[in-house]
C-alpha positions as a Python dict, from the first residue, in 0.01 Angstrom:
ca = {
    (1, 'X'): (0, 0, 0),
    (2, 'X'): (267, -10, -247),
    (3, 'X'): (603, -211, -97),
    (4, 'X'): (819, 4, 84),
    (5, 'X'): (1127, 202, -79),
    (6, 'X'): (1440, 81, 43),
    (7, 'X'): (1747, 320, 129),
    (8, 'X'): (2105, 332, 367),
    (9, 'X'): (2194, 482, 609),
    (10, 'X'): (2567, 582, 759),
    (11, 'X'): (2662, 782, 1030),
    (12, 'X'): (2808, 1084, 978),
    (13, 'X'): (3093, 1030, 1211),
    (14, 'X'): (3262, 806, 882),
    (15, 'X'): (3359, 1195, 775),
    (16, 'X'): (3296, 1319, 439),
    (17, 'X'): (3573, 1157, 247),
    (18, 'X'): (3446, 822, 353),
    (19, 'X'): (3054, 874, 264),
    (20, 'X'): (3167, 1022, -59),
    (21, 'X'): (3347, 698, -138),
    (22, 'X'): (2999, 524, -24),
    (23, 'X'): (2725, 701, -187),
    (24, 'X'): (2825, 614, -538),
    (25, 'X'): (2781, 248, -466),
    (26, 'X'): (2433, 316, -271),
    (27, 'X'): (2306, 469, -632),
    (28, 'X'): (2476, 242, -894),
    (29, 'X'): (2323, -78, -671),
    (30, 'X'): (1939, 111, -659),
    (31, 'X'): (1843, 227, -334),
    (32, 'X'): (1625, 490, -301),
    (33, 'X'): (1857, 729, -61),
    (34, 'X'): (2183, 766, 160),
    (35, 'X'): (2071, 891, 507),
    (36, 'X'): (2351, 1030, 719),
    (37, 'X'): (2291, 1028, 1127),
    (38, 'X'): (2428, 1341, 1272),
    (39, 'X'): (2664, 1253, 1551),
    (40, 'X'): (2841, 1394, 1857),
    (41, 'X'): (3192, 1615, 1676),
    (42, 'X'): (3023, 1513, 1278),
    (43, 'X'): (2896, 1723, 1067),
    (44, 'X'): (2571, 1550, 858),
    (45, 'X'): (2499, 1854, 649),
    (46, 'X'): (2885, 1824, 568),
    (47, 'X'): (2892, 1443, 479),
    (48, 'X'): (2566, 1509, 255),
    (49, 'X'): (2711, 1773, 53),
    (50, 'X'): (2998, 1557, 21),
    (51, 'X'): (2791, 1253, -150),
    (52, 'X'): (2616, 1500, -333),
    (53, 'X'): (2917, 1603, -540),
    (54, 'X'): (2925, 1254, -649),
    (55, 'X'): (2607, 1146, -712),
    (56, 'X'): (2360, 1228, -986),
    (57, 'X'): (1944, 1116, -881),
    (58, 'X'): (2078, 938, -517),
    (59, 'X'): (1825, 1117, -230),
    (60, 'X'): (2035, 1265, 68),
    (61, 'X'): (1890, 1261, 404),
    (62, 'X'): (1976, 1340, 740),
    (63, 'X'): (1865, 1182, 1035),
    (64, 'X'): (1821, 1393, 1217),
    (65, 'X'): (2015, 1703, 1289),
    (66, 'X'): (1911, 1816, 1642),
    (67, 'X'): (1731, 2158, 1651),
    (68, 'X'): (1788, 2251, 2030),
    (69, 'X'): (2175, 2310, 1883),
    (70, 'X'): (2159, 2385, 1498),
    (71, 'X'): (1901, 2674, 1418),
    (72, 'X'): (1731, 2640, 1085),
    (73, 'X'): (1939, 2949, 916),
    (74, 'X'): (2227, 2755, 951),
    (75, 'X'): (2093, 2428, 829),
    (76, 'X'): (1983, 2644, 518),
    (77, 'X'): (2321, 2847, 458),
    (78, 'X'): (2483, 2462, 437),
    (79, 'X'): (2249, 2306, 175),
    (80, 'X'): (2218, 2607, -58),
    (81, 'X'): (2391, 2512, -319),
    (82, 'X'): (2254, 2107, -283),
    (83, 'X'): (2009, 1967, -514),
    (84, 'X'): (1695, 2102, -299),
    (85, 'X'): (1449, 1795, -525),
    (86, 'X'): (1670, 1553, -404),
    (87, 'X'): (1723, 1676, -26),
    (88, 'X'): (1552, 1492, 349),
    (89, 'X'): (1624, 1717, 652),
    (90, 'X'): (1539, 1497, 905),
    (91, 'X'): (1552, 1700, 1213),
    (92, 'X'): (1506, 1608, 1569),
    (93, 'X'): (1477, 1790, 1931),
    (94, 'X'): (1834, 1659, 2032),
    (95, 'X'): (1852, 1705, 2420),
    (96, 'X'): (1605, 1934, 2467),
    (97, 'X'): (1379, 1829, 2757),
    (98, 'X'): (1112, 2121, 2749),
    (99, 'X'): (932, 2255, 2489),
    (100, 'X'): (1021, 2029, 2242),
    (101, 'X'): (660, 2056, 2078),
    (102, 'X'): (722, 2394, 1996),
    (103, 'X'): (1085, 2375, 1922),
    (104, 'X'): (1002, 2208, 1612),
    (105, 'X'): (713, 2354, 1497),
    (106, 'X'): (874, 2657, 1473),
    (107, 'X'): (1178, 2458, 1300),
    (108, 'X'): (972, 2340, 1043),
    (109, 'X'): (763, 2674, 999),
    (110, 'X'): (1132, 2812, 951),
    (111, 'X'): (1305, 2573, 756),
    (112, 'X'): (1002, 2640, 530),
    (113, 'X'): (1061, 2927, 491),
    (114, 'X'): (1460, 2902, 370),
    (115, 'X'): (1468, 2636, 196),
    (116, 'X'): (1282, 2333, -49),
    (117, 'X'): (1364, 2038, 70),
    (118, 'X'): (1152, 1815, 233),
    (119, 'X'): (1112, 1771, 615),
    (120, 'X'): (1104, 1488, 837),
    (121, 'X'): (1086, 1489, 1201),
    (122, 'X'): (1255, 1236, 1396),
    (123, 'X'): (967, 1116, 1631),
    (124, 'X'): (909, 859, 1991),
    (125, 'X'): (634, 998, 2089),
    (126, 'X'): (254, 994, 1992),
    (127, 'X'): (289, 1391, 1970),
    (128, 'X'): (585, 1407, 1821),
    (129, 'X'): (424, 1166, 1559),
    (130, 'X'): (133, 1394, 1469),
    (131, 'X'): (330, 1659, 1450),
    (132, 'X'): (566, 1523, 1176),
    (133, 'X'): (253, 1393, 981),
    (134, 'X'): (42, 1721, 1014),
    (135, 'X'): (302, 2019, 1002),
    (136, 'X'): (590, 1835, 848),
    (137, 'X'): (647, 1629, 541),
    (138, 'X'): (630, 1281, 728),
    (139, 'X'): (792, 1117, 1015),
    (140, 'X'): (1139, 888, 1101),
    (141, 'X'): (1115, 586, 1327),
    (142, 'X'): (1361, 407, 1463),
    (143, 'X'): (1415, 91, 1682),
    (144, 'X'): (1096, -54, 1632),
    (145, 'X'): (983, -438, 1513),
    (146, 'X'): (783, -407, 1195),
    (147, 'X'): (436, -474, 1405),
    (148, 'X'): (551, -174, 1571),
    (149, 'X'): (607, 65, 1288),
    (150, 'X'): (284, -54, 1091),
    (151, 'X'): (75, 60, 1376),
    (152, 'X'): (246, 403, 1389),
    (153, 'X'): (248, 439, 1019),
    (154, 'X'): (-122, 413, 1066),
    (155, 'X'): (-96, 663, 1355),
    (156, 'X'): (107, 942, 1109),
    (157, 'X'): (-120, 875, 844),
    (158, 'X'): (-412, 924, 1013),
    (159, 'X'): (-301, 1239, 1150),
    (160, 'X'): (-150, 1332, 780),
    (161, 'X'): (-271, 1097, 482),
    (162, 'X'): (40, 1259, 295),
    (163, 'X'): (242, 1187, 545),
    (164, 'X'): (577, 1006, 445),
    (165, 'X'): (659, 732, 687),
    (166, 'X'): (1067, 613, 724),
    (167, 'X'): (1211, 350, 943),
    (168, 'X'): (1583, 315, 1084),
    (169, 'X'): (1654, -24, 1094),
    (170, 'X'): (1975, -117, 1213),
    (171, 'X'): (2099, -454, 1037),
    (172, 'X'): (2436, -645, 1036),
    (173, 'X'): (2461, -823, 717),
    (174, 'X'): (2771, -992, 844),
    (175, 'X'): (2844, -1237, 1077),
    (176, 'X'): (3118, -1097, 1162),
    (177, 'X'): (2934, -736, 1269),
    (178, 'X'): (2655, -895, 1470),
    (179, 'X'): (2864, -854, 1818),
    (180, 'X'): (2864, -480, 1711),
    (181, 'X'): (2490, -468, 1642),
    (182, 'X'): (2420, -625, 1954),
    (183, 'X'): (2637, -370, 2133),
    (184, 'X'): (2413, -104, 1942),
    (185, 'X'): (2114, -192, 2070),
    (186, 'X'): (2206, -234, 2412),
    (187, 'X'): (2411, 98, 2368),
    (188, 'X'): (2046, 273, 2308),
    (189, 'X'): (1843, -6, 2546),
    (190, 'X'): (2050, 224, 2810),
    (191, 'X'): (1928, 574, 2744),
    (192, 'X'): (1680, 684, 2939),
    (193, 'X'): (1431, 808, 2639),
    (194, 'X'): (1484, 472, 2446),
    (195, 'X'): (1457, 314, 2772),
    (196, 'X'): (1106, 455, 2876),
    (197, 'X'): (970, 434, 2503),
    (198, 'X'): (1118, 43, 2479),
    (199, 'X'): (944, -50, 2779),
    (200, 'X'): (629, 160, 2665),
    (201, 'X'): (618, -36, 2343),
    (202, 'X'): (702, -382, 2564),
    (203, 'X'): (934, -461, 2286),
    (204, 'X'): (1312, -573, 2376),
    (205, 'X'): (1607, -352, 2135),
    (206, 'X'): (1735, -687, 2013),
    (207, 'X'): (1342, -789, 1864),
    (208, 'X'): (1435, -416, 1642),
    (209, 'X'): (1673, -528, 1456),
    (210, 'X'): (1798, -787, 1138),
    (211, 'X'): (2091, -1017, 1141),
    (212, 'X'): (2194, -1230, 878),
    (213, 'X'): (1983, -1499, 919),
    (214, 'X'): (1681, -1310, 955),
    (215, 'X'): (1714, -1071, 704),
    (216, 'X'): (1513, -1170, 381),
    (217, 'X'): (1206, -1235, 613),
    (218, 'X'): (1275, -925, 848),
    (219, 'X'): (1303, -682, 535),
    (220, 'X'): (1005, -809, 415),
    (221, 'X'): (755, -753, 696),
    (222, 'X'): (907, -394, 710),
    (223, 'X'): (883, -298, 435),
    (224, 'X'): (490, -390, 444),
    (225, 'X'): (484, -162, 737),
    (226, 'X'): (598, 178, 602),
    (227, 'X'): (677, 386, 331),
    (228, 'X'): (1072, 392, 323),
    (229, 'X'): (1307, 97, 512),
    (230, 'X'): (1657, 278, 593),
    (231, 'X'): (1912, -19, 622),
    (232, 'X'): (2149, 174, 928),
    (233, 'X'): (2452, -29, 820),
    (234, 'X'): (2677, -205, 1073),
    (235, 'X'): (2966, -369, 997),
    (236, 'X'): (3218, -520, 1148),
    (237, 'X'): (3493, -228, 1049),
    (238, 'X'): (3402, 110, 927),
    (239, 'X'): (3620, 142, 612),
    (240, 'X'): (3467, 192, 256),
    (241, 'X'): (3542, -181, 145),
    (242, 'X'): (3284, -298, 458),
    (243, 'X'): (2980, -61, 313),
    (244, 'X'): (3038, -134, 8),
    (245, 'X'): (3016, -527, 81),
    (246, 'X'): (2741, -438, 289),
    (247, 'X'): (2574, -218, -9),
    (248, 'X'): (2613, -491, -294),
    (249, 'X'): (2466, -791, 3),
    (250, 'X'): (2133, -605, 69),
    (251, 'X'): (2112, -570, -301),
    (252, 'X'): (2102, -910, -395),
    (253, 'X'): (1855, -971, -149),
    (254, 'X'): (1607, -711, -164),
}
């Protein structure tokens, strides 16, 4: 298998000004996409357009906007006028508790129908998994060591030999942000769905992530895993000079 493309990822609530400051470092330094997490009172669709404007051949993703709140009409009206060949929607089931199954098969079949852009679905699950690699265009993981996400690659592809395969890593390329990546992965070790699928998976959210010291080997082994490697920045402060620090460091080293 070909070595993994290698992309970052930002969270939308860094508003639109801020990401469009960011995504013309992410192209100029080489990496394969911006991906923007939708967050509680952000906009992802918004912050996309945004480093759209400013970027020429950079792919745009979002992971993921949640379906149970944001039907696929409206994700379509917002990304009209966005370069459709270079456009992710990763989409997700966001706190919906039943039906999720269905919810997004019918998002995809719908979002199919509105617009070009390739589909992801954000996926735990086994289910949720084959689903993304049958119906959709591929799958995002997240929190997961790279032993992990080879086996579920394997999993999607098996279920969908087209099936594109991206990772969330989250990874603190400064000493100075590893308290805050720590804090992240305890922050998710908490919620009940990463809970249940942690202890599932018998893997610790600490073992899911890459610290400075760690990082040329980590990167590595995931990105002989899967098909993409999203680099979730953390720094220590989220202002543009930190990304872009953060940008030009996982350059030089991948």
């Amino acid at each position: 298998m070909p070595e993994a493309l290698v992309s970052i990822g930002v969270a939308a609530a860094l508003g639109p000004d801020t990401i469009a400051a960011i995504a013309p470092a992410v192209e100029s330094a080489g990496f394969h996409a911006l991906w923007v997490n939708d967050t509680p009172g952000a906009d992802a669709l918004a912050a996309v357009a945004a480093a759209a404007a400013v970027t020429d051949r950079l792919t745009l993703a979002t992971g993921v906007v949640p379906m149970d709140r944001r039907p696929p009409q409206s994700i379509a009206d917002a990304v009209r006028a966005l370069p459709q060949d270079r456009l992710v929607l990763g989409i997700g089931s966001g706190a919906a508790r039943s039906g999720v199954l269905a919810l997004m098969r019918e998002s995809v079949r719908r979002l199919r129908e509105v617009t070009s852009a390739r589909v992801l679905i954000g996926a735990l699950g086994p289910r949720m998994r084959r689903l993304g690699a049958a119906e959709a265009d591929g799958v995002l993981l997240s929190w997961l060591t790279a032993e992990a996400a080879k086996a579920q690659a394997a999993e999607a592809r098996a279920a969908g030999p087209d099936a594109h395969v991206a990772l969330y890593v989250r990874t603190a390329l400064d000493p100075d942000a590893v308290q805050r990546l720590e804090e992240e992965a305890g922050r998710y070790g908490a919620f009940p769905q990463y809970r249940a699928n942690f202890e599932r998976l018998g893997i610790a959210p600490g073992a899911t992530v890459l610290r400075p010291d760690d990082f040329g080997r980590g990167i590595r082994e995931y990105r002989s895993a899967v098909d993409e490697v999203v680099l979730r920045a953390i720094v220590a402060e989220d202002d543009v000079a930190a990304y872009t620090r953060f940008i030009e460091t996982a350059a030089s080293s991948v």
